[in-house]
LUMDREN-197302 format. One record per residue: x, y, z of N, C-alpha, C in turn. Coordinates in steps of 0.1 Angstrom, whole numbers, always signed. Layout:
REM LUMDREN-197302
KESE   n.u   n.v   n.w  ca.u  ca.v  ca.w   c.u   c.v   c.w
KESE     X     Y     Z     X     Y     Z     X     Y     Z
...
***
This chain:
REM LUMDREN-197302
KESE   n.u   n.v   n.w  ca.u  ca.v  ca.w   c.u   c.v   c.w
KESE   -41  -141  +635   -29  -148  +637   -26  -158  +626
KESE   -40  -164  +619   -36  -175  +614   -30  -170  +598
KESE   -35  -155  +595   -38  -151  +582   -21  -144  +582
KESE   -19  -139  +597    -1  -135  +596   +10  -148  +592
KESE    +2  -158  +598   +14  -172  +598   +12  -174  +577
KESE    +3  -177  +578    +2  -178  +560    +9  -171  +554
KESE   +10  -161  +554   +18  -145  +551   +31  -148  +547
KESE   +36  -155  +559   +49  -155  +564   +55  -167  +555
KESE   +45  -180  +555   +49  -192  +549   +48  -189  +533
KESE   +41  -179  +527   +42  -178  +511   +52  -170  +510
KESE   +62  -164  +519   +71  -156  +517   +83  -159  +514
KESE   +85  -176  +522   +94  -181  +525  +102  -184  +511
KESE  +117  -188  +507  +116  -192  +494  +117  -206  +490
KESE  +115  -212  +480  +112  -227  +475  +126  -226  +467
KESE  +131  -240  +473  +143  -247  +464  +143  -259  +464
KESE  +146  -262  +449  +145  -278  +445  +156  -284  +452
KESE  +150  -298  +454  +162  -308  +463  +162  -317  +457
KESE  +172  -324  +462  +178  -340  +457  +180  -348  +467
KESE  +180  -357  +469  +184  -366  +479  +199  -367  +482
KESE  +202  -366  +497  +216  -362  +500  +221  -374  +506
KESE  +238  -375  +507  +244  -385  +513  +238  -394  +524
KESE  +228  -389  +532  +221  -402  +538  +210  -411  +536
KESE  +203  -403  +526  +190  -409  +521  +181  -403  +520
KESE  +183  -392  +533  +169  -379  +536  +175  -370  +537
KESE  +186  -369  +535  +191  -351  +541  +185  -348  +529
KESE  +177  -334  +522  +183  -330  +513  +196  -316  +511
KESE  +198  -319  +497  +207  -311  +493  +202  -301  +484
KESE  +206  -290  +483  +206  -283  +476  +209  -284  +465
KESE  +202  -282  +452  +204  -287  +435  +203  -272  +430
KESE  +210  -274  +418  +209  -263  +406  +220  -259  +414
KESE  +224  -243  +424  +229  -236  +419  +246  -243  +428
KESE  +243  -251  +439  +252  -256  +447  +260  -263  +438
KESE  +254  -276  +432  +258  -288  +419  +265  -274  +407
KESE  +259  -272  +408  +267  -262  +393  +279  -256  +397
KESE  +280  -245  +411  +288  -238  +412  +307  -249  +416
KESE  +300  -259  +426  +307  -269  +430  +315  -277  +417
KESE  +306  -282  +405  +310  -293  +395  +320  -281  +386
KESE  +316  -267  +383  +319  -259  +374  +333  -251  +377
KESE  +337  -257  +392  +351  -252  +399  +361  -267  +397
KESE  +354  -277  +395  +361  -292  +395  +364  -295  +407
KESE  +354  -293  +413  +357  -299  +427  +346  -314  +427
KESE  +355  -317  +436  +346  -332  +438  +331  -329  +444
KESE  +321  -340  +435  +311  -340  +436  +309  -345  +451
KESE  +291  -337  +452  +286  -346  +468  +292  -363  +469
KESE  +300  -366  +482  +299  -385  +485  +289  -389  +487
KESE  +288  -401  +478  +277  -409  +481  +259  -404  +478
KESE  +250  -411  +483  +243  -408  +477  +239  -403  +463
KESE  +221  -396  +463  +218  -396  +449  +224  -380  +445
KESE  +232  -374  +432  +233  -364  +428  +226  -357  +413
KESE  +220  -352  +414  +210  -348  +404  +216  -337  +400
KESE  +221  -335  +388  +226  -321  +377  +212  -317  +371
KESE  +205  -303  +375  +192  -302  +375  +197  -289  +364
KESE  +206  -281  +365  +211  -272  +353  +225  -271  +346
KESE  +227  -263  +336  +234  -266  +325  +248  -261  +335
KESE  +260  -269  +331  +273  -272  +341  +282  -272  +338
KESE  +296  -267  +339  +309  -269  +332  +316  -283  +341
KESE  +323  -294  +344  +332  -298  +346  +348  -298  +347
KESE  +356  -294  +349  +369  -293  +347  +378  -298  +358
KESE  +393  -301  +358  +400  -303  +363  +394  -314  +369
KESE  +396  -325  +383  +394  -338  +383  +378  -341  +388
KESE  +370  -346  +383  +358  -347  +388  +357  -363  +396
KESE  +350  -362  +409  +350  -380  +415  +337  -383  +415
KESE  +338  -392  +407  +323  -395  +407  +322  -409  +420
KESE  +318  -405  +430  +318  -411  +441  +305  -420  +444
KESE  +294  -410  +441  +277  -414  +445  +274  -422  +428
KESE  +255  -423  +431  +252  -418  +419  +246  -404  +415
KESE  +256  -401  +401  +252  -392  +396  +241  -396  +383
KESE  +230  -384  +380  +225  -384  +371  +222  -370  +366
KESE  +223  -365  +353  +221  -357  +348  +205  -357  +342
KESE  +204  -350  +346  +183  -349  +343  +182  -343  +331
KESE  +173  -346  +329  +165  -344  +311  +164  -328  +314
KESE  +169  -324  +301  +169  -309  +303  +181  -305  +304
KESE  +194  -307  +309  +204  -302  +320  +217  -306  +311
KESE  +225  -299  +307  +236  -304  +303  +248  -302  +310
KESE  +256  -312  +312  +270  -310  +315  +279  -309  +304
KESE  +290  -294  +307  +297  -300  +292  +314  -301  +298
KESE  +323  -311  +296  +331  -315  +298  +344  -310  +292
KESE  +356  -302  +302  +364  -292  +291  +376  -300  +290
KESE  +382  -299  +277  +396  -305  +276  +405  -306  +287
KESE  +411  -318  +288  +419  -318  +301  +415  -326  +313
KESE  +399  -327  +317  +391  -329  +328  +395  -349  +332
KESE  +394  -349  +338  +395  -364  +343  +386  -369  +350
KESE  +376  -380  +346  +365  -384  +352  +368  -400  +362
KESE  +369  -391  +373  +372  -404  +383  +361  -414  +391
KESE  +360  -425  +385  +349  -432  +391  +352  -443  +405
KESE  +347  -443  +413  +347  -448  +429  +337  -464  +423
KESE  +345  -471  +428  +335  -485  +430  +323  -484  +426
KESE  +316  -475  +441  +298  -476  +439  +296  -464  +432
KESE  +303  -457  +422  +301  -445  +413  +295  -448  +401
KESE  +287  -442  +398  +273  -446  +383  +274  -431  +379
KESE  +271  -427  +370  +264  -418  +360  +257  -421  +345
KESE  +243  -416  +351  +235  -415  +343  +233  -404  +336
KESE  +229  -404  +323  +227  -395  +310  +209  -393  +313
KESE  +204  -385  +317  +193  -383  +311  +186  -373  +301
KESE  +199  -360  +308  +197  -349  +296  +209  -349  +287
KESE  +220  -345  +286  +233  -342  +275  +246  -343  +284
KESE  +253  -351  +279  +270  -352  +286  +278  -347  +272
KESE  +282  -336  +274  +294  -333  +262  +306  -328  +266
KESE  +314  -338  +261  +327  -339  +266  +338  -332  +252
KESE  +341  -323  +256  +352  -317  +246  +366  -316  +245
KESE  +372  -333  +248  +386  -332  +244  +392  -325  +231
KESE  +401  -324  +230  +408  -322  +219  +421  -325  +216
KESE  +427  -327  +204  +440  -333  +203  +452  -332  +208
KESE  +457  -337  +215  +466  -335  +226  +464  -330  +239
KESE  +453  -324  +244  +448  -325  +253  +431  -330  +256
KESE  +430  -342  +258  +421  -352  +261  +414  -357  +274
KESE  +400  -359  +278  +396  -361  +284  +398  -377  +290
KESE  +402  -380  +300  +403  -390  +309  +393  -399  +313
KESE  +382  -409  +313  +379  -416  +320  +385  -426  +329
KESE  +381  -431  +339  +391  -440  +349  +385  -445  +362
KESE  +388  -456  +362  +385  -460  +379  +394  -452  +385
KESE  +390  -449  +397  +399  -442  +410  +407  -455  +418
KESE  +403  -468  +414  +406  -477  +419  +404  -493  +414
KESE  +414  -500  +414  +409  -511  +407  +411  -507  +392
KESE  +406  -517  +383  +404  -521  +371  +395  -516  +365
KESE  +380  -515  +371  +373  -512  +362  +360  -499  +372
KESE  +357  -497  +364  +343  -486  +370  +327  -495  +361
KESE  +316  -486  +371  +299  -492  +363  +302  -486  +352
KESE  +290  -489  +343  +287  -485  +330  +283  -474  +330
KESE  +282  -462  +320  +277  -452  +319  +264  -455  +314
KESE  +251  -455  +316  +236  -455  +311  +236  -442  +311
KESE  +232  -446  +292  +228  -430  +285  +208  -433  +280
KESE  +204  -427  +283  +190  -426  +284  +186  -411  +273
KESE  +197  -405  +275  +196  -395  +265  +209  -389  +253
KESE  +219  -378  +254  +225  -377  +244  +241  -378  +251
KESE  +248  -383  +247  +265  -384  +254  +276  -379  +237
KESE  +277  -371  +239  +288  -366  +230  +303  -371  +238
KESE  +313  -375  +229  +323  -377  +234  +335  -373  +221
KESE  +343  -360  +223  +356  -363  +215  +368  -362  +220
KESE  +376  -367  +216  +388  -374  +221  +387  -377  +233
KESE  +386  -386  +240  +383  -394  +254  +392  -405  +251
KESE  +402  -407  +263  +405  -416  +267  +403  -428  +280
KESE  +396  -440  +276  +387  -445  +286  +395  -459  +288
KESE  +400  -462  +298  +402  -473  +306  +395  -478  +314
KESE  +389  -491  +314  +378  -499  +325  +364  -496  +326
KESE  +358  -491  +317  +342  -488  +319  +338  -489  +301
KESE  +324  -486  +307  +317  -494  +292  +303  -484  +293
KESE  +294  -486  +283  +288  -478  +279  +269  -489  +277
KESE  +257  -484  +285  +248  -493  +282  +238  -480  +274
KESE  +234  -480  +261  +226  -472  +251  +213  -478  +256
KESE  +200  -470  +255  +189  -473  +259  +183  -470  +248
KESE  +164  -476  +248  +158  -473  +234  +160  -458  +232
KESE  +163  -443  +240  +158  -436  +238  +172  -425  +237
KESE  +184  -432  +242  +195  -432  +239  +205  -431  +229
KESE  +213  -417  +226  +223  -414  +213  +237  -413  +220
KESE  +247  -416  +213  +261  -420  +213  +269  -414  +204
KESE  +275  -403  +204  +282  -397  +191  +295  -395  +202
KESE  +304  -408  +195  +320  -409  +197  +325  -403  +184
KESE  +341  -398  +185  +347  -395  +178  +361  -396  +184
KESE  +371  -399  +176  +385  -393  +181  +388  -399  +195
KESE  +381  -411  +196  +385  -417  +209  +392  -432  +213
KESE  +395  -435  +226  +404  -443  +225  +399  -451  +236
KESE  +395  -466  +238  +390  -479  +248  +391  -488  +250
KESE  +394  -490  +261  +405  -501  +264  +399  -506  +280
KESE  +402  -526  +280  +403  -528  +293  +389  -528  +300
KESE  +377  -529  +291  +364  -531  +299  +357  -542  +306
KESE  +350  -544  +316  +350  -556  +324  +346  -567  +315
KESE  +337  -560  +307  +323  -571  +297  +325  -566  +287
KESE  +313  -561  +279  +311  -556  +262  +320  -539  +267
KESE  +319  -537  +258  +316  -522  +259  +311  -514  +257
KESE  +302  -513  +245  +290  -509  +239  +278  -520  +243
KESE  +270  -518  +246  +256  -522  +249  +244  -514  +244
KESE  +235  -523  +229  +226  -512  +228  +215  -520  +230
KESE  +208  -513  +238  +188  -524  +236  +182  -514  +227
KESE  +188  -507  +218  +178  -495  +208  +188  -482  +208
KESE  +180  -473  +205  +185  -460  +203  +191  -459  +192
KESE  +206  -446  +193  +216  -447  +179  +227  -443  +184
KESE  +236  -447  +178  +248  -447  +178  +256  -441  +166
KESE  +266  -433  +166  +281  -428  +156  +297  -430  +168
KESE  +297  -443  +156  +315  -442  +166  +323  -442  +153
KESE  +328  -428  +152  +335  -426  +140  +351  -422  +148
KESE  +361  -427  +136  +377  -425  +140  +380  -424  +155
KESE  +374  -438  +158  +379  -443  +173  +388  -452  +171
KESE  +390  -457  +184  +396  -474  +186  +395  -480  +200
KESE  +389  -495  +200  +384  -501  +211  +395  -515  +213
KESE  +404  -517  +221  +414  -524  +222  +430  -518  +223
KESE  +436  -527  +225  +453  -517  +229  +457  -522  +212
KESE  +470  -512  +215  +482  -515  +198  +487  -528  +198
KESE  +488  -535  +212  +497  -546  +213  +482  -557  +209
KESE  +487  -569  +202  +479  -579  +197  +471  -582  +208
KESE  +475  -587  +224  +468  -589  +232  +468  -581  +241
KESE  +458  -589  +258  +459  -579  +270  +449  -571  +270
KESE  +438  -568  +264  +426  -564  +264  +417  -573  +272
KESE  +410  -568  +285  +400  -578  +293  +386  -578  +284
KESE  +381  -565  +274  +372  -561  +267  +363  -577  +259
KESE  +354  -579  +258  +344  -591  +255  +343  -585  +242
KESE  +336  -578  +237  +328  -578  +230  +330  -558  +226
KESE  +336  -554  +215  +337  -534  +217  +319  -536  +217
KESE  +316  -543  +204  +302  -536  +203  +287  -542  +201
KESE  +283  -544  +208  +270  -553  +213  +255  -549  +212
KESE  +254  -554  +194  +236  -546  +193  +228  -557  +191
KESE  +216  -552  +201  +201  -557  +199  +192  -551  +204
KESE  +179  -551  +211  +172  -541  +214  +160  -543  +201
KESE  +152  -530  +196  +147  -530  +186  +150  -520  +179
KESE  +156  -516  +165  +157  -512  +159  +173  -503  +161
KESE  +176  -505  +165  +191  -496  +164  +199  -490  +158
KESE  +198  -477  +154  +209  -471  +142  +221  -469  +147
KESE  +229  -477  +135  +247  -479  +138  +251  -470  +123
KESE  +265  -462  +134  +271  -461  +124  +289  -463  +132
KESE  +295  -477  +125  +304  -480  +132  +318  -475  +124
KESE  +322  -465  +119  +329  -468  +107  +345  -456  +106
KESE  +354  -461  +100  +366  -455  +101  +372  -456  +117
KESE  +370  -466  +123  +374  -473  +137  +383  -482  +133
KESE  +389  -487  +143  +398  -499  +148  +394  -506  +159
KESE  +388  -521  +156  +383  -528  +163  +390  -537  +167
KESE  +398  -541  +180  +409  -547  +180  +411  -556  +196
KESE  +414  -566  +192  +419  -579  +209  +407  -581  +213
KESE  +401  -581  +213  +385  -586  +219  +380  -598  +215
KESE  +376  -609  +222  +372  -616  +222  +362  -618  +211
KESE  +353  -608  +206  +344  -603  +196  +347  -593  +192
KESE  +344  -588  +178  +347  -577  +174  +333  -566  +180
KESE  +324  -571  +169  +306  -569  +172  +299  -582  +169
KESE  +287  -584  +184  +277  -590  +181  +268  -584  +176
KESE  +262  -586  +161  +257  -579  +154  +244  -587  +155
KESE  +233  -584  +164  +225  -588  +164  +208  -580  +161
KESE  +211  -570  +158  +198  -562  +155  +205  -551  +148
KESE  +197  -542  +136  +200  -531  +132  +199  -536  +119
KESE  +197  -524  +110  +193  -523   +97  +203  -514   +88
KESE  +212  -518   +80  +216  -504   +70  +225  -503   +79
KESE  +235  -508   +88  +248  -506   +99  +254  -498   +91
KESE  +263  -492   +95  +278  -490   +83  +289  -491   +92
KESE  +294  -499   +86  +307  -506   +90  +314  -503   +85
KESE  +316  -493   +76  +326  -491   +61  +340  -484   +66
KESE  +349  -489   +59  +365  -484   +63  +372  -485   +76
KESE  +368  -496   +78  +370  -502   +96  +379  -515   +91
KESE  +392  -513  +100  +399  -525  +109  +392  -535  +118
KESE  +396  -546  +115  +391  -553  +123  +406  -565  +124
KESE  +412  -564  +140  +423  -570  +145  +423  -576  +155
KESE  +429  -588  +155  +433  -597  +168  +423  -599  +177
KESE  +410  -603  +169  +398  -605  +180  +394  -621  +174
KESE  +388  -622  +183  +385  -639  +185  +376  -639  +173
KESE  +366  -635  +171  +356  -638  +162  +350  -619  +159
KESE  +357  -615  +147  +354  -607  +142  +339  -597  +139
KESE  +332  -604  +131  +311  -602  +134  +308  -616  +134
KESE  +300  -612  +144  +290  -629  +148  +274  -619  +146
KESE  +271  -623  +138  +259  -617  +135  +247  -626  +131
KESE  +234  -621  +131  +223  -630  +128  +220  -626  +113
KESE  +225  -637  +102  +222  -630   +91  +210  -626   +88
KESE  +200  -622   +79  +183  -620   +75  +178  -614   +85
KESE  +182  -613   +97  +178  -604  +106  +187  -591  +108
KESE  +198  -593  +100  +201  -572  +100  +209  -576   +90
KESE  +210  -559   +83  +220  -561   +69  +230  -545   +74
KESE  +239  -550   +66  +258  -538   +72  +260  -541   +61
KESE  +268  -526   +62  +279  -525   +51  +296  -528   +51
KESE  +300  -534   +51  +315  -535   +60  +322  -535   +45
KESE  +320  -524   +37  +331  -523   +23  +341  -511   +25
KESE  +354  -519   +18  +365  -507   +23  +372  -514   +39
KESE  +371  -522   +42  +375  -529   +53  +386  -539   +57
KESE  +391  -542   +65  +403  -545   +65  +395  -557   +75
KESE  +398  -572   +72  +397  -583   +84  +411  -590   +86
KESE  +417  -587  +100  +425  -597  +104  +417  -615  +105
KESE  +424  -622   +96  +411  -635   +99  +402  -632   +87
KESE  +390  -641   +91  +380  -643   +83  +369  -628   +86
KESE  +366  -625   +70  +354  -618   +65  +342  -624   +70
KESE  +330  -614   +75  +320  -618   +77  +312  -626   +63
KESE  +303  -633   +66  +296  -643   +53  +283  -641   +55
KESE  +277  -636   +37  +261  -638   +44  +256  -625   +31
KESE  +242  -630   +28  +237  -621   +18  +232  -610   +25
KESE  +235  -608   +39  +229  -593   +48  +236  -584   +48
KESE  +249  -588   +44  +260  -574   +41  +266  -572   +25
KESE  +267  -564   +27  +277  -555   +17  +290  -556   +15
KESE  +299  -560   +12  +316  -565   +10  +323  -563    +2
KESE  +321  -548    -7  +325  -541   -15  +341  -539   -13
KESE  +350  -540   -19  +363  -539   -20  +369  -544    -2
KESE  +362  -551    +3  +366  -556   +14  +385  -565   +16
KESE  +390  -566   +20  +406  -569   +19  +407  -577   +34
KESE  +419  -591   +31  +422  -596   +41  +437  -599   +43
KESE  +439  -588   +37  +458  -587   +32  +458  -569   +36
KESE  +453  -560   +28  +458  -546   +29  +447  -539   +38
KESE  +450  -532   +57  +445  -524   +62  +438  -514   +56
KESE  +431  -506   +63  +430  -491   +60  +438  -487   +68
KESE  +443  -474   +60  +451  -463   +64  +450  -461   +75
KESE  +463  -455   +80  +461  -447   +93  +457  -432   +93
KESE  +453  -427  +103  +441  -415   +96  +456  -404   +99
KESE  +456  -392   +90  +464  -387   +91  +463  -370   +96
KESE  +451  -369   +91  +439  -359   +89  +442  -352   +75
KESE  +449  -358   +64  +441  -351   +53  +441  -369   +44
KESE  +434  -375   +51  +430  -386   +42  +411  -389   +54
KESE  +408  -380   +57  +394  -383   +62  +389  -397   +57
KESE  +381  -393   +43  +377  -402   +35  +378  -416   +36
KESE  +389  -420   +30  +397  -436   +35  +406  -441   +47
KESE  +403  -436   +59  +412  -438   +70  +403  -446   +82
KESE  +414  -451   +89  +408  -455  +100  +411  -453  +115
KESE  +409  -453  +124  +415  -448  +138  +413  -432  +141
KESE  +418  -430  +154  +416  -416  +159  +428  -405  +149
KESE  +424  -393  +149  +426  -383  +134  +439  -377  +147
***
């Protein structure tokens, strides 16, 4: 009897779980989470959600619980998709978020309510192009990469960018509205941590109380960047990190200090608006 019951229990089949809307239920992960996220239907409420394999998103996703994407596992995000975040809604990066707007049709971030949404903690890789993001911000970890492009941020509770480490490319973005004020945004971009690779450049840094606290990082590039209607443009710690900010445009005062670079820097003539056949010397989304 006991050698039939054994029999029966190796037969049975094994599937990975996650923690479900109460705490203990589990749920079913991999093929439920995939088939569910990859139709754009709204994710499990509440509770923990674990993306255990590679995943399409489309049409409106609610990020209701917390979600986290596990090491290994990519989500990729298709033009058009709208990322709806709920109050108690979090998503974590642990394996790859790649979001593939494109011009004229662009991916959405947004509270589902209220002003603002949590921060996105990236722990691992977050691709983002063309995204348009209202009310949420971004916390980079030591082990954490950020490759923006072609995007547009606005209206964040606090900083926006948060790095304790990792790296960063925020190329032909813009963080702030066109209108001089009305931005709730602190701070677009906030480095310290240890060792941080930035590359902040061909952006529009704009109405923020700060442009960047430039507090850690080596060899930045800040090159061909606007910098508008913000309270205090770079506040940085000089001899403790050195930027390039040449080819730059400062509404206000230029940063000061033998840590940067201030190569044809201008406090009269902008950079260009990006046109897409001026790459090179432009600034803002293409």
């Amino acid at each position: 009897m006991m050698k039939t019951l054994s029999l029966i229990l190796l037969a049975l089949p094994v599937a990975a779980c996650t923690v479900g809307p109460t705490g203990t239920e589990p749920v079913q992960a991999g093929s439920d989470d995939g088939s569910n996220a990859g139709t754009g239907q709204p994710l499990p409420t509440g509770g923990d959600t674990h993306v255990t394999v590679d995943t399409t998103w489309s049409s409106t996703m609610a990020i209701t619980g917390s979600v986290v994407i596990d090491a290994g596992a990519t989500v990729t995000v298709s033009a058009g998709t709208v990322l709806s975040f709920a109050t108690g809604g979090t998503l974590t990066i642990n394996g790859t978020l790649d979001v593939q707007g494109v011009k004229g049709n662009t991916v959405t971030f947004k509270p589902a309510t209220g002003a603002n949404f949590n921060d996105i903690a990236i722990a691992g890789t977050m691709k983002l192009a063309y995204v348009e993001s209202t009310g949420g911000g971004f916390q980079i970890q030591s082990t954490g990469t950020a490759m923006i492009t072609d995007s547009r941020f606005s209206q964040a509770a606090g900083d926006l960018v948060v790095m304790s480490g990792g790296t960063i490319s925020f190329m032909y973005s813009q963080v702030g509205l066109d209108a001089a004020t009305g931005d709730t945004t602190h701070c677009d971009l906030h480095f310290g941590g240890t060792d941080p690779k930035i590359t902040a450049s061909h952006s529009n840094f704009r109405t923020s109380s700060y442009g960047v606290m430039f507090y850690a990082g080596q060899n930045a590039d800040f090159t061909y960047t606007n910098w508008l209607n913000n309270g205090i443009n770079v506040d940085g710690t000089p001899g403790a990190v050195t930027g390039d900010f040449s080819n730059s445009y400062f509404m206000g005062a230029a940063p000061i200090g033998n840590s940067y670079t201030l190569t044809n820097v201008s406090t009269t003539t902008m950079v260009p608006t990006c046109t897409g056949t001026n790459d090179a010397i432009c600034a803002g989304v293409r």
